[in-house]
VMD Tcl script that draws the C-alpha trace (Angstrom):
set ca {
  {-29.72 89.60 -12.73}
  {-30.37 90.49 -9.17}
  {-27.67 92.24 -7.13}
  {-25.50 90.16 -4.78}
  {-23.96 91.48 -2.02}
  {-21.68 89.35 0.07}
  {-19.47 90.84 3.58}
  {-16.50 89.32 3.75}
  {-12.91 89.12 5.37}
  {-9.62 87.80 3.43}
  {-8.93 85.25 5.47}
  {-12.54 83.45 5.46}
  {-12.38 80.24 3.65}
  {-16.34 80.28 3.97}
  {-16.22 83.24 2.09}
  {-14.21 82.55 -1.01}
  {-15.99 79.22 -1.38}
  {-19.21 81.16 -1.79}
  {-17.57 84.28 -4.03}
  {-16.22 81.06 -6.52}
  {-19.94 79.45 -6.21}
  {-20.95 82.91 -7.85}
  {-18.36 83.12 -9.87}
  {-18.54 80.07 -11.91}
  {-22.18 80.58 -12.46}
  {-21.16 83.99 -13.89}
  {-22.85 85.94 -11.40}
  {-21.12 89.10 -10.38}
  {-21.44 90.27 -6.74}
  {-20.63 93.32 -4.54}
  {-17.64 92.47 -1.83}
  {-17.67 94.57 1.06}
  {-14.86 93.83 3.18}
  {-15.30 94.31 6.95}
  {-11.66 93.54 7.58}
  {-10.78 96.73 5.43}
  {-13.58 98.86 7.09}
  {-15.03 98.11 10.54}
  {-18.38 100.34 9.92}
  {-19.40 97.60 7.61}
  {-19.18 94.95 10.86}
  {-22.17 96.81 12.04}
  {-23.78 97.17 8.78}
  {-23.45 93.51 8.56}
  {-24.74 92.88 11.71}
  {-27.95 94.96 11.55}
  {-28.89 93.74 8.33}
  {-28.71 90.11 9.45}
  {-30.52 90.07 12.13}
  {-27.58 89.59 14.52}
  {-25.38 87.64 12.70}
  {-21.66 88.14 13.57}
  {-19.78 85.47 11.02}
  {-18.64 86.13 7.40}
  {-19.84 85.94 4.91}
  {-22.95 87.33 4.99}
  {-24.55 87.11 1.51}
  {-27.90 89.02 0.41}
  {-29.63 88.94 -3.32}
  {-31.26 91.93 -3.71}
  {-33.12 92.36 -0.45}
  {-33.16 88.22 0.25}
  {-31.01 87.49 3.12}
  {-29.13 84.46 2.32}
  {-26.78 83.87 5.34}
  {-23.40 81.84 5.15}
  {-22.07 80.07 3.03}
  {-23.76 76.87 4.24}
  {-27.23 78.43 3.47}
  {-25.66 79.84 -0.11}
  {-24.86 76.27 -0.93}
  {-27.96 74.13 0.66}
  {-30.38 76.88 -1.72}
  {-27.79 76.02 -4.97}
  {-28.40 72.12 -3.89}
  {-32.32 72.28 -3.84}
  {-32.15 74.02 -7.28}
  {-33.28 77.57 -5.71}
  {-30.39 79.17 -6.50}
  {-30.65 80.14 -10.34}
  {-34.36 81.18 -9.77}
  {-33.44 83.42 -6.90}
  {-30.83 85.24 -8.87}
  {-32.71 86.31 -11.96}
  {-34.86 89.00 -12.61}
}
mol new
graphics top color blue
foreach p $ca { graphics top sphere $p radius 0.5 }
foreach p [lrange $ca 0 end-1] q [lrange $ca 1 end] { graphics top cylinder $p $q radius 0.2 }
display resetview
């Protein structure tokens, strides 16, 4: 499976919606906390493009987005195929 990397903050609601998403498909991710470490705000930041709202999810070097983007590709079925190998 591909690696999943996901910037988050505790108190995102976007962002635990899209950890459980993983999580019940078994899929285990990387959680990089930009509450806990502000470096990883600009991290975040320049590897999105710009974008300045958790979470910010990537599969392998696939930008995802948000959450809304995480769940629109697991409602057209693209999900699964993104994630494996």
């Amino acid at each position: 499976m591909k690696k999943v990397v996901i910037y988050s903050s505790n108190a995102c609601p976007y962002c635990v919606k899209a950890k459980n998403l993983f999580e019940s498909k078994g899929v285990e991710y990387q959680e990089l906390r930009v509450d806990k470490d502000p470096a990883l705000v600009d991290e975040s930041i320049r590897k999105s493009g710009g974008m300045r709202t958790v979470p910010q999810i990537f599969i392998d070097d696939y930008y995802v987005g948000g959450c809304d983007e995480l769940y629109a590709l697991e409602k057209e079925n693209k999900l699964d195929p993104l994630l494996k190998d």
